[in-house]
C-alpha positions in Angstrom: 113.6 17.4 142.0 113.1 20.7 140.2 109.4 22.1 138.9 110.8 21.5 135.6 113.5 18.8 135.9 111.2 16.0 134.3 110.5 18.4 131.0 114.5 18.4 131.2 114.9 15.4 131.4 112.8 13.7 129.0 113.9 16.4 126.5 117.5 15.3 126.9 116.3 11.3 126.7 114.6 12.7 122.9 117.7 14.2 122.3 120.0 11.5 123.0 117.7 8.4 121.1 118.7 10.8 118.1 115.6 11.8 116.7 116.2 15.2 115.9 119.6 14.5 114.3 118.3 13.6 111.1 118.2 16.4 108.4 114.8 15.2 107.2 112.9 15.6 110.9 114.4 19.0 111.4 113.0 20.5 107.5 109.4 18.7 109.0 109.9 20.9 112.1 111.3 23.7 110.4 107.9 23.2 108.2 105.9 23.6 110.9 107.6 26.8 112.3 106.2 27.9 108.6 102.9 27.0 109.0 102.0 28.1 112.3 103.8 32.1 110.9 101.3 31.8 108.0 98.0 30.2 109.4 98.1 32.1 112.6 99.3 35.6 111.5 96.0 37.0 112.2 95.9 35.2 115.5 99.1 36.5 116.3 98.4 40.7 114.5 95.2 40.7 117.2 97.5 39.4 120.2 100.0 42.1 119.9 97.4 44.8 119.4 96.1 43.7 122.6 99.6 43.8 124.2 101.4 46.3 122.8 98.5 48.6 120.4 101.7 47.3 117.8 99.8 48.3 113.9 99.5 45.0 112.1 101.6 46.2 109.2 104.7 46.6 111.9 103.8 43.5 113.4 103.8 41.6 110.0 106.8 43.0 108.6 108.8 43.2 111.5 107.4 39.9 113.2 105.9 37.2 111.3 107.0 38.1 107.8 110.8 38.4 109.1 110.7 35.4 111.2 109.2 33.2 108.1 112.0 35.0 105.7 114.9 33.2 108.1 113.5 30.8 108.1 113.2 30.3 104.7 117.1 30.9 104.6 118.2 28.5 106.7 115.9 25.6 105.2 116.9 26.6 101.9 120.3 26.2 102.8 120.9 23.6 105.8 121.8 21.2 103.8 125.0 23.1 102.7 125.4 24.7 105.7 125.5 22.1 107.8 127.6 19.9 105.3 131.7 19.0 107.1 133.7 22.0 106.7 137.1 21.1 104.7 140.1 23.1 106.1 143.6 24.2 104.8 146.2 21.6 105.8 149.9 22.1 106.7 152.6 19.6 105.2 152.4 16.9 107.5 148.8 16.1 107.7 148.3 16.3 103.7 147.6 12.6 103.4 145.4 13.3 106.3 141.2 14.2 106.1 141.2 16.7 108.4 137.7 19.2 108.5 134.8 20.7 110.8 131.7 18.7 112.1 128.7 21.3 113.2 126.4 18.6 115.7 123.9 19.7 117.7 124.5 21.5 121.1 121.1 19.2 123.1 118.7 20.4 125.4 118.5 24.4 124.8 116.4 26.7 126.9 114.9 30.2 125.3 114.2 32.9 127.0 112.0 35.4 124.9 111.7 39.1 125.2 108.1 41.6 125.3 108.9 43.8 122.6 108.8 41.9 119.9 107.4 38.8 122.0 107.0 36.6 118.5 110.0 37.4 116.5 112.3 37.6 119.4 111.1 33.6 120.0 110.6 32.0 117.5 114.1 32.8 115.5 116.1 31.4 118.2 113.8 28.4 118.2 114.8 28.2 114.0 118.7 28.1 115.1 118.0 25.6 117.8 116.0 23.3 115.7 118.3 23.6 112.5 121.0 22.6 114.3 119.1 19.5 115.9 118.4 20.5 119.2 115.7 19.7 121.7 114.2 23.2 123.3 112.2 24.8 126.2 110.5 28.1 125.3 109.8 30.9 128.0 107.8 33.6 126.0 107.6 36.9 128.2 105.1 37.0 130.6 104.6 41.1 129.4 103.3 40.0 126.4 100.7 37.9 127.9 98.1 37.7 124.8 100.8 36.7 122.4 102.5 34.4 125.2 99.3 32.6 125.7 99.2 32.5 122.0 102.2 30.7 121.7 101.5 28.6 124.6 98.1 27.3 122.8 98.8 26.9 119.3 102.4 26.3 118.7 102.9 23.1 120.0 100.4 21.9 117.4 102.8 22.6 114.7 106.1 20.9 116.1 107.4 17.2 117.9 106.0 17.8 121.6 108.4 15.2 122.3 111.4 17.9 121.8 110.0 21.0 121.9 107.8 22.6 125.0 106.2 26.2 125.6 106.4 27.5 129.3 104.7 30.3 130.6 104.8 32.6 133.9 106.5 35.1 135.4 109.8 35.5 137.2 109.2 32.4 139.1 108.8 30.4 136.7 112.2 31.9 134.8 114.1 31.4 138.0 112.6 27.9 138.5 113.9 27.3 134.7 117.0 28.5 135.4 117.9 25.8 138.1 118.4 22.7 135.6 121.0 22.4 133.3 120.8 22.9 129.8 123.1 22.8 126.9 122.7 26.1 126.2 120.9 29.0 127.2 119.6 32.1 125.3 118.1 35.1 126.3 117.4 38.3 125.1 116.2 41.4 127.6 117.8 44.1 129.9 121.2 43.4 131.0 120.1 43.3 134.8 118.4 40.2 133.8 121.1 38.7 132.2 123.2 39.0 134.8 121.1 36.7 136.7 120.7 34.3 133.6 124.8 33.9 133.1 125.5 33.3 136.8 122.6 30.7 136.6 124.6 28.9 133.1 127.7 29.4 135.2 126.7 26.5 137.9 127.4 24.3 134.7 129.4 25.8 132.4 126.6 26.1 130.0 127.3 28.5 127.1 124.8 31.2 126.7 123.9 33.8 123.6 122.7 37.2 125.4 120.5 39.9 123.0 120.5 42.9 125.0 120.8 46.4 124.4 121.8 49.5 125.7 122.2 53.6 124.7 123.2 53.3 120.7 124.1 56.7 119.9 123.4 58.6 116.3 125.8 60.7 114.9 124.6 63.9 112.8 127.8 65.8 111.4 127.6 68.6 109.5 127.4 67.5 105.9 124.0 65.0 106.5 120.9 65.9 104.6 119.1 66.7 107.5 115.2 65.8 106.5 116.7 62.4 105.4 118.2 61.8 108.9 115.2 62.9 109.9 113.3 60.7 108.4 115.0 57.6 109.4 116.3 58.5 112.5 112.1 58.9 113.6 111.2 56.2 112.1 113.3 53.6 114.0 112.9 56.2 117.3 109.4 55.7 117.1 107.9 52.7 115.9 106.7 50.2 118.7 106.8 53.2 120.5 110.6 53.6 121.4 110.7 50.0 122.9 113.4 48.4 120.3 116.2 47.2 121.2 118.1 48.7 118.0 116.6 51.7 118.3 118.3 55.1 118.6 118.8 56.3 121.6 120.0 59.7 121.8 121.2 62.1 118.7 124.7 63.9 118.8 124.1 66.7 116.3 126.6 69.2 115.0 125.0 73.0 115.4 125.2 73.6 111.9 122.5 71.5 111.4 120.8 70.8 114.5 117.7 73.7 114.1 117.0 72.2 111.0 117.0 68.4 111.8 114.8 69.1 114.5 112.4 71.2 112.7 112.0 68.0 110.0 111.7 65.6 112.7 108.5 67.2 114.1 107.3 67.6 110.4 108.2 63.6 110.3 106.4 62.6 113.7 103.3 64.6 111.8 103.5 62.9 109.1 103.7 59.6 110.0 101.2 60.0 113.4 99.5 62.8 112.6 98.9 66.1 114.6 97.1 63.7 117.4 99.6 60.6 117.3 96.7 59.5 120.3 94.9 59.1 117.6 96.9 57.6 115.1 96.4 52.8 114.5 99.8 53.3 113.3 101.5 54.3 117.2 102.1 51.5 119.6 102.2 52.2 123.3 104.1 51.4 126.1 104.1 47.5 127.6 102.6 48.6 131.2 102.5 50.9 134.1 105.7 50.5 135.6 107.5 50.7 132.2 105.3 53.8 131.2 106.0 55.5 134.5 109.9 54.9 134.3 109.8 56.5 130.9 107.8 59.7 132.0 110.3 60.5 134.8 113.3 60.6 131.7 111.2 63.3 130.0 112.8 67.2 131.7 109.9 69.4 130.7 112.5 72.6 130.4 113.9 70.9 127.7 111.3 69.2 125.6 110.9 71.3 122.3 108.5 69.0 120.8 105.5 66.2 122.2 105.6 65.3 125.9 102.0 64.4 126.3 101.0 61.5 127.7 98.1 59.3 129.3 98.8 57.1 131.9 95.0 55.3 131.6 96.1 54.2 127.8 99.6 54.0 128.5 100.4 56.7 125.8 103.6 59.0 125.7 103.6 61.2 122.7 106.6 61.2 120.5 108.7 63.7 122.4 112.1 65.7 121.2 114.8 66.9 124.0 117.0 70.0 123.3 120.1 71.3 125.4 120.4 67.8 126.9 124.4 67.2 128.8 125.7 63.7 130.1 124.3 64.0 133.7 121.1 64.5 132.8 118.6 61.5 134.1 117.7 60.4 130.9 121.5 60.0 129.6 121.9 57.6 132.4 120.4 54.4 130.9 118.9 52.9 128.4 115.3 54.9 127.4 113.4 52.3 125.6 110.7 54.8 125.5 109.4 57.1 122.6 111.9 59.7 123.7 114.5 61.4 121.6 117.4 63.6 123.5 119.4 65.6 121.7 123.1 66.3 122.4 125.2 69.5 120.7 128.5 67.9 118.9 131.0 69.9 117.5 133.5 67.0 115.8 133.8 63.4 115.0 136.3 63.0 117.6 133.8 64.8 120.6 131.6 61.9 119.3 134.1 58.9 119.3 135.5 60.4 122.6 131.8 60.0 124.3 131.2 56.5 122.8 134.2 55.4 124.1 134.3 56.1 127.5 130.4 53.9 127.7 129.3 50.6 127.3 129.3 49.1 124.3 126.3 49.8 122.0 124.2 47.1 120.6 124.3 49.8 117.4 126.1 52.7 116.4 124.7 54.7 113.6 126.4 57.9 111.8 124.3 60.0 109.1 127.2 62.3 106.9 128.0 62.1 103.0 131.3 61.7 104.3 133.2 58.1 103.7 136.2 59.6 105.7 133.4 60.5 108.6 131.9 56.9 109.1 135.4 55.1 108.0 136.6 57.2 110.9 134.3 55.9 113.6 133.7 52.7 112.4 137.2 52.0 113.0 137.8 54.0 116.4 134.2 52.3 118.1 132.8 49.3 119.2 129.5 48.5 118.6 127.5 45.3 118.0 126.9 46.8 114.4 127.5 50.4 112.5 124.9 51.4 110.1 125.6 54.5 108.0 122.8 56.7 106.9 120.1 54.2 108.4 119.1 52.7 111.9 117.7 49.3 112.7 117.8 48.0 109.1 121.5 45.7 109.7 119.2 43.5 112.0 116.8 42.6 108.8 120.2 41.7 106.7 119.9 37.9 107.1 123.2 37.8 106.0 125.0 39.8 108.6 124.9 38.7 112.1 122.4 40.6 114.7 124.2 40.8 118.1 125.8 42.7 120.5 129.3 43.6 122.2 130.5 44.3 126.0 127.6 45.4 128.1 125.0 45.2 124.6 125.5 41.3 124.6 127.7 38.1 123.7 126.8 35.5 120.5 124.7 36.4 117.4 122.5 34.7 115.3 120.2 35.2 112.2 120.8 33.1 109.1 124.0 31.3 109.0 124.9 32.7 112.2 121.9 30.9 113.9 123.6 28.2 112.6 126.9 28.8 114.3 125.2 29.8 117.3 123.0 26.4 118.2 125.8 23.9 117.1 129.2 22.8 118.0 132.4 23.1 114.7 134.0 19.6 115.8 137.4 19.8 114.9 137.6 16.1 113.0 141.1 14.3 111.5 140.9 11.5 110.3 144.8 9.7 110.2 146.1 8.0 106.6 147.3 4.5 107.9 150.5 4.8 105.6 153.2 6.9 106.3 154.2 5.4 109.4 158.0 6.0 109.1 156.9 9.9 109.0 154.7 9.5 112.1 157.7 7.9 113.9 159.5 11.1 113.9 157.7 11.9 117.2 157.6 9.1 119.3 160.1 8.1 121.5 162.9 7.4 122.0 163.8 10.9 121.1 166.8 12.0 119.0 168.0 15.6 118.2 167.5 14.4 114.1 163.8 13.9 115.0 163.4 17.3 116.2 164.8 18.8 113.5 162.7 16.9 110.6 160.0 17.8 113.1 160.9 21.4 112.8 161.0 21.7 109.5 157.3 19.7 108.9 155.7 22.2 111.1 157.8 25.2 110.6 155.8 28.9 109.9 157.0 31.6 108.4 155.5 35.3 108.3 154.3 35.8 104.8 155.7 39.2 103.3 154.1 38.2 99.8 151.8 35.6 99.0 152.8 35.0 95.3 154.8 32.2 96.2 152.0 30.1 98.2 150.0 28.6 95.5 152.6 27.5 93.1 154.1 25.9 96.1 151.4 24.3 97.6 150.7 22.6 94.5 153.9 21.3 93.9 153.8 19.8 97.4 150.7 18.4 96.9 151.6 16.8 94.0 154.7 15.5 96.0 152.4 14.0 98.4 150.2 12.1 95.8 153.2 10.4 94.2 154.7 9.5 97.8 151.0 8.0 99.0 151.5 6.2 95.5 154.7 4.8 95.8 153.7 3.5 99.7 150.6 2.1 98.4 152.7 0.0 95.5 155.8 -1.0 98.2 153.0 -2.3 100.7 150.4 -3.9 98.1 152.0 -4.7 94.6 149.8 -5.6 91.9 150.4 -9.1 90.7 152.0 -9.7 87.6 150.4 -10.2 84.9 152.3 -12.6 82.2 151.5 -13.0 78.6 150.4 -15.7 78.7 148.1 -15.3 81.4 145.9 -13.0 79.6 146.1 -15.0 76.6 144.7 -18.0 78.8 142.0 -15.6 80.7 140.7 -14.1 77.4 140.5 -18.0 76.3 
């Protein structure tokens, strides 16, 4: 028996007495989710100060605050959401109920990430509960104030009976990882998830992976280049670097590249100040060995603005990289750091051509004024999503999905998608007892005028124009009402009903 093979398994017993399938228990839990974003959001500003320096306006609007707003969505709409799906239906199932069944997955496990050690948690935790799961959560053992945090006071808020809070380190994960669940997610470096799928492999469990990996900007030629600026900092520098949407290295055309690097060292002076050391509003980086794999990125022949750093706080100043090629070191993975390279890029298709031949982004993002630009390489890329003239901001769209593609990920969730994510769409027909001279068209013993009719029912045809469909669908329909009728009278006639009879009964 595993360390955790008893949480398992009374998790799975709670989810198979089918306590959390009601829609009432999971809005109570949902509730509860609610409560413990708004009573401990102090509790939880302090903890991440402590872990990551993170300001408490980022933390609020980018944790708790976001987190309590999906929330919000999905209670306000699990009702409809989760209400059976009613499907198009071809000729010979149109006396038939057919439609889609979302039910709960079971036991899932959740596997949080540092960064943005709340958010990152708890909104997987609002799919899995939504969708009337049970759920084991691992919070990152890098975040240990706000892990502990989680560890103390959540379970106060939720059914302990279905939900649990683990904490530890990679032990612990790994020990985790040795019982089966019904579905796994995780979100962190794709090294890690390597191990995670081969571990959901041993039993087929299906598995939602948030990773991340280099999302390149574009810059062309016709961007206003203080507004890229602008936007581009701001999601390259807050939490210090260490977002998983976050840009990861700038390909600017030349016509503009002196001037948006001139406003993106007014920017970083604006926002931090001339001492960003100084500034509440600049996180820093989660520990040693992350700090010192960020330093050795940073070439000091090329750095044109920042590079400062102190290794005691953990502090890297916002720094800007010039002249940078593909082999340098920092081009090589993901930075996850507060460091910005710069690449020269003469066309749109010099950029598509570099994308390309990469992993696939987690996000792509192109600044121009240009629709035939960012039409151009949003159709010629992969990416988990393409923002134009923004960064990061797709992610806070509850109504788009927030996930990644190729090497960036597999799944998405947020919203609906959460939704999608935690259950099962149970295909679901239900027959029409009549009709059984149609239905004996395919059993045996067969005849070459079987096939045929058979043919015809399910025969397809490419559409060329779609003017025809509607007109004929309802005139088929309508065919199908009157021959359910007509069965219904053959096989149960109405008795008669003589004159006389009603005289008698209204007598």
């Amino acid at each position: 028996m595993g360390r955790y093979t008893k949480d398992v398994e009374q998790l799975r017993e709670c989810f198979l007495s089918g306590k959390t399938r009601p829609l009432d228990y999971r809005r109570q839990q949902l509730m509860g989710i609610l409560r413990f974003l708004k009573e401990q959001r102090d509790a939880v500003v302090d903890a991440l100060k402590k872990d990551l320096n993170k300001p408490a306006q980022e933390t609020i609007q980018s944790e708790t605050s976001f987190a309590e707003a999906d929330c919000i969505v999905i209670l306000n709409n699990l009702e409809k959401w989760l209400k059976p799906e009613k499907v198009a239906k071809d000729l010979y199932f149109l006396m038939d109920n057919c439609f889609i069944q979302r039910e709960p997955l079971g036991v899932c496990l959740i596997l949080g990430a540092w960064n943005y050690p709340l958010q990152l948690t708890i909104q997987p935790l609002v799919g899995a509960i939504a969708c009337g799961n049970c759920a084991i959560l691992k919070p990152s053992e890098l975040s240990p104030c706000t892990a502990d945090l989680l560890l103390r006071e959540l379970p106060k808020y939720l059914d302990r009976d279905s939900f649990r809070v683990v904490t530890g380190g990679p032990d612990v994960a790994q020990d985790l990882l040795v019982e089966r669940y019904d579905h796994i997610c995780y979100t962190g470096a794709s090294s890690i998830a390597k191990i995670v799928m081969a571990a959901a492999a041993k039993h087929l469990t299906p598995v939602l992976l948030e990773l991340g990996g280099k999302n390149p900007m574009y810059v062309d030629s016709t961007a206003d280049p203080e507004l890229s600026a602008r936007r581009i900092c701001w999601g390259k520098f807050m939490n210090a670097g260490q977002t998983c949407l976050a840009p990861d290295y700038i390909m600017c055309h030349p016509s503009v590249q002196s001037e948006f690097v001139r406003h993106c060292q007014l920017v970083v002076k604006e926002f931090y100040g001339d001492n960003p050391k100084d500034s509440v509003d600049y996180a820093r980086i989660v520990n040693d060995r992350h700090f010192q794999r960020v330093l050795a990125l940073i070439a000091p022949n090329k750095v044109v603005f920042g590079g400062t750093h102190d290794a005691k706080s953990r502090y890297i100043e916002p720094t800007i990289m010039t002249n940078v090629t593909p082999d340098d070191k920092i081009m090589q993975d993901e930075v996850f750091g507060p460091v910005m390279p710069i690449l020269p890029c003469s066309s749109v298709e010099e950029f598509i051509k570099f994308v390309n031949v990469r992993e696939k982004p987690l996000s792509l993002c192109v600044f121009t004024r240009s629709s035939k630009v960012h039409k151009q390489i949003r159709t010629s890329t992969s990416s988990g999503s393409f923002i134009v003239n923004d960064c990061i901001t797709s992610a806070v769209c509850l109504t788009l999905p927030f996930g990644g593609v190729g090497h960036s990920g597999m799944g998405s969730y947020h919203g609906r998608f959460s939704i999608d994510a935690f259950s099962h769409r149970k295909a679901c027909l239900v027959k029409d007892t009549m009709g059984e001279r149609l239905n004996a068209l395919r059993y045996p013993p067969y005849r070459p005028w079987k096939l045929r009719w058979i043919n015809r029912l399910l025969a397809k045809k490419v559409k060329n124009d779609s003017s025809w469909f509607w007109p004929l669908f309802v005139v088929m329909a309508a065919f199908a009402y009157l021959f359910k009728v007509s069965l219904m009278r053959h096989y149960h006639p109405r008795p008669s009903r003589t004159m006389e009879g009603c005289i008698t009964q209204r007598t």
